[in-house]
C-alpha positions, 0 to 999 in steps of 0.5 A, a space after each residue: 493537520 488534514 487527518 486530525 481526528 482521523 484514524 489510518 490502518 496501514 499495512 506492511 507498515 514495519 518499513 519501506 513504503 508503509 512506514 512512509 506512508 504512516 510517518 506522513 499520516 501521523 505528521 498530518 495528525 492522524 493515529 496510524 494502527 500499523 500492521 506486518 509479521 513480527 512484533 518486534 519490526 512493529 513496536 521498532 516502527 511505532 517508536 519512530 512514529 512517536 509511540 503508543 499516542 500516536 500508533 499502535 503495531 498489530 502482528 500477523 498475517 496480511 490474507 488472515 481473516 481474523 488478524 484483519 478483523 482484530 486490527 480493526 478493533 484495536 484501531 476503534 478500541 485504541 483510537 475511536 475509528 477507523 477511517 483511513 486504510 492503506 493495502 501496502 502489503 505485497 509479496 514477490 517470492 519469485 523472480 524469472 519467466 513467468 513460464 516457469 513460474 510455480 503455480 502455488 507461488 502464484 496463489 500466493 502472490 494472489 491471496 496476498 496481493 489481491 484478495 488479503 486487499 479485498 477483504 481488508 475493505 471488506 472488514 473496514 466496511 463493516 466495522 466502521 466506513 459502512 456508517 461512517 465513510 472512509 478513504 481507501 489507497 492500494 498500492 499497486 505498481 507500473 508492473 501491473 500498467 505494462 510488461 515487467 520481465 523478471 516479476 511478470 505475475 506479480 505485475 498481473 497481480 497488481 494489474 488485478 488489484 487496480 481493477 478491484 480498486 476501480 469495482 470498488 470505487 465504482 459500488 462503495 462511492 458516494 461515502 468511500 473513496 478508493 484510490 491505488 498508486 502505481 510505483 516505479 522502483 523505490 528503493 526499499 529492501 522489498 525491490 533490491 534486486 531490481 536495482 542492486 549494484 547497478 542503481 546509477 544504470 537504472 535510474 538512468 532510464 527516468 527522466 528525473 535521473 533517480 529511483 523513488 524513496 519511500 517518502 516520494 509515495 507517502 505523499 501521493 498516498 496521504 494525498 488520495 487519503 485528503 480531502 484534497 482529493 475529495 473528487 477522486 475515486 478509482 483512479 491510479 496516480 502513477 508514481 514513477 520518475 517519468 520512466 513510463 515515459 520511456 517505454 520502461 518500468 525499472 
C-alpha cells in the first residue's frame, strides 16, 4: 500500500494504458481522479476500479484549461489532495509522410501532447504540489527516441513532451519529481493500426517475441510515482521489449 494516503490524476484513464496505470494506483492504495471525454467510458472505468471510494471520473477536454482546474478540485474536495499526476493523454489523428502532414493536424497533435501536459503540471503546481510536493509521469513513446514512418510528427511530439519533462524536472525539483516513460506498441485500441492483423509479424521484431499490454506500463508508471524511485527525476524509462534494441520501434 506505497500510495496510501496519496491521491493520483490520470488522464485519458477510461482504457488502455490509463486505465492500467489507475488499477495499479489504486491496488497500491491511492485514490485515483481519472479523467477522458465522455462520462459514460469513465464512470464504466471507475466501476472497475472499485467505485466512488476509491475514484472518481471527470469528463472533458485534455488541453481545457478550465477542465484541468476543475479536476484538481474535485481531486482536493473528494480525496484531500492531489499528490500524484500521470499525462497519459495523446492523440494521433494522422498517419502517413510527415510531408504531407496537415498543419492544423499537427497543432493538435501539439496542444494536446505537449501543452495540455504542461499546463496540467501547471495547475497541479498550483493547487496542491506548490506547498505540498508531488510525482509527476508523462508518458511519452520510442517514437519520439528515434524515426517512426507512418506517425513521424507524433513522435516529434513526444520527442518535445521528454524534454519539458526533463525542464521540469530540472526547475520543480527538490519537492516534485518528473519522470516520463517511453512505450513500444501496447497493444491498446489507441496503436491498432500499428499491429492489426499481423501482431505475430511485429512482435517478432523484440527480443521478448511480444508487444506490451497496458499493465506492462502501469507498473513502471506506478514505480516513478514510488518512493522507490525517491532519486529519480528527469529521466525516460523506456518500456519497449527490447525492440530499441534492434534498430526498430513497432
Amino acid at each position: 500500500m506505497r500510495f496510501a494516503g496519496r491521491t493520483a490524476i490520470v488522464t485519458g484513464a477510461s482504457r488502455g494504458i490509463g486505465l492500467a496505470v489507475a488499477e495499479r494506483l489504486v491496488a497500491d492504495g491511492a485514490k485515483v481522479v481519472v479523467t477522458a471525454r465522455k462520462q459514460e467510458a469513465l464512470d464504466e472505468a471507475v466501476a472497475q476500479l472499485g467505485g466512488p471510494e476509491h475514484a472518481i471520473g471527470v469528463a472533458g477536454h485534455a488541453d481545457d484549461v478550465d477542465h484541468q482546474a476543475e479536476v484538481l478540485k474535485r481531486a482536493i474536495d473528494t480525496f484531500g489532495s492531489a499528490d500524484l499526476l500521470v499525462n497519459n493523454t495523446g492523440i494521433n489523428p494522422t498517419y502517413g509522410p510527415m510531408v504531407e502532414l496537415d498543419l492544423a493536424a499537427a497543432r493538435k497533435i501539439v496542444e494536446v501532447n505537449c501543452l495540455a501536459a504542461l499546463s496540467w503540471v501547471q495547475q497541479a503546481h498550483h493547487a496542491w504540489m506548490k506547498e505540498h510536493g508531488g510525482a509527476v509521469v508523462n508518458v511519452s513513446s520510442v517514437a519520439g527516441i528515434r524515426p517512426a514512418p507512418g506517425i513521424g510528427f507524433y513522435g516529434a511530439s513526444k520527442a518535445m513532451l521528454t524534454h519539458i519533462t526533463q525542464e521540469l524536472a530540472v526547475e520543480l525539483g527538490p519537492d516534485i519529481r518528473v519522470n516520463a516513460v517511453a512505450p513500444a506498441v501496447v497493444k491498446t485500441q489507441f496503436a491498432t493500426a500499428l499491429y492489426d492483423g499481423r501482431e505475430a509479424e511485429v512482435a517478432a521484431a523484440y527480443p521478448l517475441k511480444r508487444l506490451g499490454v497496458p499493465e506492462d506500463i502501469g507498473s513502471v508508471v506506478a514505480f516513478l510515482l514510488s518512493d522507490d524511485a525517491a532519486w529519480m527525476t528527469g529521466q525516460l524509462l523506456v518500456v519497449d521489449g527490447g525492440v530499441t534494441l534492434t534498430g526498430g520501434v513497432e
